[in-house]
KOLLOLO-381654 format. One record per residue (C-alpha): x, y, z; residue number from 1. Coordinates in steps of 0.2 Angstrom, whole numbers. Layout:
<rec xx="X" yy="Y" zz="Z" pos="NUM"/>
...
END
This chain:
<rec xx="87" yy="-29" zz="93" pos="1"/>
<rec xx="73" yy="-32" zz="80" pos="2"/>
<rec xx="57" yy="-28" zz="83" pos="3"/>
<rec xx="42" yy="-39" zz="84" pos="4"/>
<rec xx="22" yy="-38" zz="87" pos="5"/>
<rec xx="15" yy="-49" zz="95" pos="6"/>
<rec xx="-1" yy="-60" zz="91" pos="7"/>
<rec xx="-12" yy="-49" zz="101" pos="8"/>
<rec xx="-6" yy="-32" zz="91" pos="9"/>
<rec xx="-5" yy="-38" zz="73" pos="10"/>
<rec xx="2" yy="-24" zz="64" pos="11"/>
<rec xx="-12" yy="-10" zz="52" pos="12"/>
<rec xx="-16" yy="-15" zz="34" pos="13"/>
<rec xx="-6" yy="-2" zz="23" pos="14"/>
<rec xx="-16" yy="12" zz="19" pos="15"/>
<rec xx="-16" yy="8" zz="-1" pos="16"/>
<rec xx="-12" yy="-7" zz="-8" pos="17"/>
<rec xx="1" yy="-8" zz="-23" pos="18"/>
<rec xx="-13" yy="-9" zz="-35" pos="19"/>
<rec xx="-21" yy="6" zz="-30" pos="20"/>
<rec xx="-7" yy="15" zz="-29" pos="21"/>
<rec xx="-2" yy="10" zz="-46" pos="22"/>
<rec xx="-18" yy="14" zz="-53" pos="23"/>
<rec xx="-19" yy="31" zz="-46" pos="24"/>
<rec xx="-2" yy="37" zz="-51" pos="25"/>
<rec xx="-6" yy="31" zz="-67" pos="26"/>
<rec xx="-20" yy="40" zz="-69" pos="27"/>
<rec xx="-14" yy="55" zz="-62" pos="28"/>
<rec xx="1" yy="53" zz="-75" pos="29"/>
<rec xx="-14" yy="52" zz="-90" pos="30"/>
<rec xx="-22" yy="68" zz="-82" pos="31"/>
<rec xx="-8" yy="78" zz="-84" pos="32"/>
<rec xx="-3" yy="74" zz="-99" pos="33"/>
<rec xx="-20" yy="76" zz="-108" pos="34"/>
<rec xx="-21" yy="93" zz="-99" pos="35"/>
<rec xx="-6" yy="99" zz="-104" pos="36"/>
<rec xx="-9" yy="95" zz="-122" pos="37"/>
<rec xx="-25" yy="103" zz="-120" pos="38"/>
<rec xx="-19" yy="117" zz="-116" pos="39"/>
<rec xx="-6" yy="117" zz="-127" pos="40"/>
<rec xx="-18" yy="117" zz="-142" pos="41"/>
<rec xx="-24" yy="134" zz="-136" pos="42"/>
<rec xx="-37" yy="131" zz="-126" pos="43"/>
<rec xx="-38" yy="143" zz="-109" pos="44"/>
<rec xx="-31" yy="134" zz="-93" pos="45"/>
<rec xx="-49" yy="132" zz="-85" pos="46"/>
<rec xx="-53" yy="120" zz="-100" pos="47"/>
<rec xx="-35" yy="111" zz="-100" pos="48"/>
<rec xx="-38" yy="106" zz="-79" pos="49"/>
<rec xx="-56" yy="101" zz="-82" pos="50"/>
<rec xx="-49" yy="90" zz="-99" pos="51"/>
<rec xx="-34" yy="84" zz="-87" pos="52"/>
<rec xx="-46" yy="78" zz="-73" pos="53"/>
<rec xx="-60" yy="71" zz="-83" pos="54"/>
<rec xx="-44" yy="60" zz="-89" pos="55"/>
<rec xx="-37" yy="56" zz="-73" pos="56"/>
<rec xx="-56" yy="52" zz="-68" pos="57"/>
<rec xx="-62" yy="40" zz="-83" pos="58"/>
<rec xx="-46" yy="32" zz="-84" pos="59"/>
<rec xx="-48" yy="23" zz="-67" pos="60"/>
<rec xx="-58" yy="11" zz="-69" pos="61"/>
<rec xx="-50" yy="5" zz="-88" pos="62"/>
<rec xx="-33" yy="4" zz="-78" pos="63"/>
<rec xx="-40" yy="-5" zz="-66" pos="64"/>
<rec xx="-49" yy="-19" zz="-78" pos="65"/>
<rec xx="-32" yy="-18" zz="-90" pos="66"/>
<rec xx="-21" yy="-19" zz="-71" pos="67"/>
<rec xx="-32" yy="-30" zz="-60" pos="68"/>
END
């Protein structure tokens, strides 16, 4: 038997939207990648996590102009 709300108890917005979603795992996905190449030009791994998430920061905003 299917389930179904009724009009006085309309189901919760989800918690993130697609587009945030998208937007963040993106951003995340550009984080690590610049922290690992960071890394791997011989910096210490201190430096390659702060390069990764000043990535992962600055890119939300572009990906969300480029996405939106």
């Amino acid at each position: 038997m299917p389930t179904t709300t009724s009009p006085s108890h309309p189901e919760p917005p989800p918690f993130l939207t697609m587009h945030t979603a998208i937007i963040l795992l993106a951003a995340i996905l550009i984080g690590l990648i610049a922290g690992t190449l960071t890394f791997l030009s011989g910096t210490l791994v201190p430096a390659a996590v702060l390069a990764g998430l000043t990535a992962a920061g600055l890119s939300i905003p572009v990906l969300r102009s480029l996405i939106g």
